[in-house]
Steps between C-alpha positions, in 0.01 A plus 500: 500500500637871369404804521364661127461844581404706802363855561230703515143453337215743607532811667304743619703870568304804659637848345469796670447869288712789686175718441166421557296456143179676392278203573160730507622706250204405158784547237762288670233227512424557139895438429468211736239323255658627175823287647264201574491534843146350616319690786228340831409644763407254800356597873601316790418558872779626734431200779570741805307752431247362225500797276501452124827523329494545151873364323597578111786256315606482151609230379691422137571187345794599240452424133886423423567277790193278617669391799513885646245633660484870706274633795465810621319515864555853580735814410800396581546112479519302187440098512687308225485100445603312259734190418892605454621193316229572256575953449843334472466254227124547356459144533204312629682180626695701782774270549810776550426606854612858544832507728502793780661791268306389188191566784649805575523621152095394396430710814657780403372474187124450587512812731618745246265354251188529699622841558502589116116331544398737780381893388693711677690227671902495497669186554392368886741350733498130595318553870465097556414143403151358573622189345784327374478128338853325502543139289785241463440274224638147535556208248386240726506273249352134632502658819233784400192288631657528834641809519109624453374275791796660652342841433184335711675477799648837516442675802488902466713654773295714774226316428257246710212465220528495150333369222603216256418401176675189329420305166768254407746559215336834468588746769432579919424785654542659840327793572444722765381902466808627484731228316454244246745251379426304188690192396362374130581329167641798305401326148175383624421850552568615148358202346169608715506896455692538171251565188478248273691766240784539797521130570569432143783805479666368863460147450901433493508680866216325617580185427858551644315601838352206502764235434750702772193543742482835524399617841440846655559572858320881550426639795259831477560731798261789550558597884253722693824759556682546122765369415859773387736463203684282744236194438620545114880507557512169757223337282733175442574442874172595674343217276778291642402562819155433444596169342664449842280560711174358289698147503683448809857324427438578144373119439163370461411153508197390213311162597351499166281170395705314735378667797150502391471129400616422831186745635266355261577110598454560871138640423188302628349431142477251240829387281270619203455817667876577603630373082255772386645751742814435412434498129326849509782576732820362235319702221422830691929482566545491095233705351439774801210705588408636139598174346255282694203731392566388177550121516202467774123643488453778755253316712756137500801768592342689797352118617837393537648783625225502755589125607848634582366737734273289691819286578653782658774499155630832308477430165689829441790375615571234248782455275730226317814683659614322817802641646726757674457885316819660583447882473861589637670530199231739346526727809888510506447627161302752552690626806822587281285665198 
């Protein structure tokens, strides 16, 4: 297991204008709208005092990059998001992360052109980060299916609850409010979200995704405080960390099939009962989540899956790896990027 490429993926910078702008001023909204700014006005209820608030944004998606998108809350802060490997390289596969001063370039670049979007507006300063998504793409080769049930058994630090999604082959997700980490099949993805027109003109990368197992490790951190310029610059070695601390010792063990046969023959029910359980089970490990909708009906698929979860068994944590994932050579990486 290697590492592909690592950096930076979505960010979201908050610019600040050294003067206040005309937001009530008719003709600067008319300017607004001739640049394709879109206007709504929303009330919301202050919930100390109960009075009637009423808020204006503008929002613009931009025509020459769809991945960039602007919002403007009040006078003097302007909200940016957008993808930096794809400003960078106008490419919908994303698969050269942005590295820390590339970041710091696409910021810098994204704050002096919403500034040529904004009447009256000179180029803002970069006041914070709401949110800041950092990836490390590994070739995980026969080792991908576990390095995703890996992903499962993350644990996000400074946290007690958090939510989990996993589906087999296909990706897991942690999640609390203010983190996310994502571990997934990088060329499952762009088989899935691709167009059929963009399939056809990336087939040579996706297929080379596939056969090297592609994975993505991302972590999305959007903290209630936000985060400095310093988040960007030690982007390589705070993901290390988090590595660290999300899988103590860097190792994690995978049971795999083996571990669930063994669950599946100690169960009070029929031998007829626990082959089909572990058939459903061997094919759920090879086709995953999305592939099973296809090979069973949706009533036989939820049946089964329901059987599993009367005996007390996760079917989302199935796979054909079985085995030690060692994540210590990925994080050693990192630490000396």
């Amino acid at each position: 297991m290697e590492i592909a490429s690592s950096g930076f993926d979505t960010l979201r910078p908050v610019f600040e204008f050294t003067d206040p702008l005309p937001i009530t001023d008719p003709e600067w909204q008319a300017e607004m709208r001739s640049q394709g700014f879109k206007r709504s006005v929303k009330d919301w209820a202050d919930p100390k005092t109960g009075e009637i608030i009423e808020t204006t944004s503008w929002d613009l998606q931009d025509d020459q990059n769809s991945t960039l998108r602007y919002f403007l809350r009040d006078g003097r802060h302007l909200t940016a998001e957008f993808s930096a490997p794809r400003l960078l390289d106008d490419s919908p596969v994303n698969l050269r992360l942005a590295a820390p001063e590339e970041a710091l370039e696409v910021l810098e670049y994204v704050g002096n052109y919403g500034g040529l979007l904004i009447p009256g507006g000179t180029s803002p300063a970069l006041h914070k980060l709401s949110r800041a998504d950092f990836a490390c793409d590994l070739y995980a080769e026969t080792s991908a299916p576990g390095v995703i049930a890996a992903g499962g058994q993350f644990q996000l630090p400074g946290t007690r609850k958090q939510n989990k999604q996993l589906h087999p082959h296909e990706g897991a997700i942690i999640r609390t409010p203010q983190q996310t980490m994502r571990t997934y099949s990088k060329g499952l993805e762009l088989s899935h979200k691709l167009t059929p027109k963009q399939r056809k003109q990336h087939a040579p990368i996706i297929q080379l995704a596939l056969e090297k197992g592609l994975t993505r490790m991302e972590h999305m951190n959007r903290p209630r405080k936000a985060m400095s310029l310093d988040y960007i610059h030690n982007g390589p070695q705070t993901f290390a960390k988090k590595l660290e601390q999300g899988f103590p010792g860097g190792r994690v063990y995978i049971g795999g099939l083996h571990k669930l046969r063994a669950q599946i023959d100690g169960l009070d029910a029929s031998a007829q009962r626990r082959a089909s359980l572990i058939a459903f089970a061997t094919r759920y490990a090879t086709l995953g989540f999305e592939g099973m909708q296809v090979a069973y009906s949706k009533p036989t698929f939820y049946r089964q899956r329901k059987y599993f979860q009367d005996a007390g068994l996760c079917l989302d944590d199935i796979t054909n790896f079985h085995g030690e994932v060692d994540f210590n050579p990925i994080i050693k990486q990192l630490r000396v990027a």
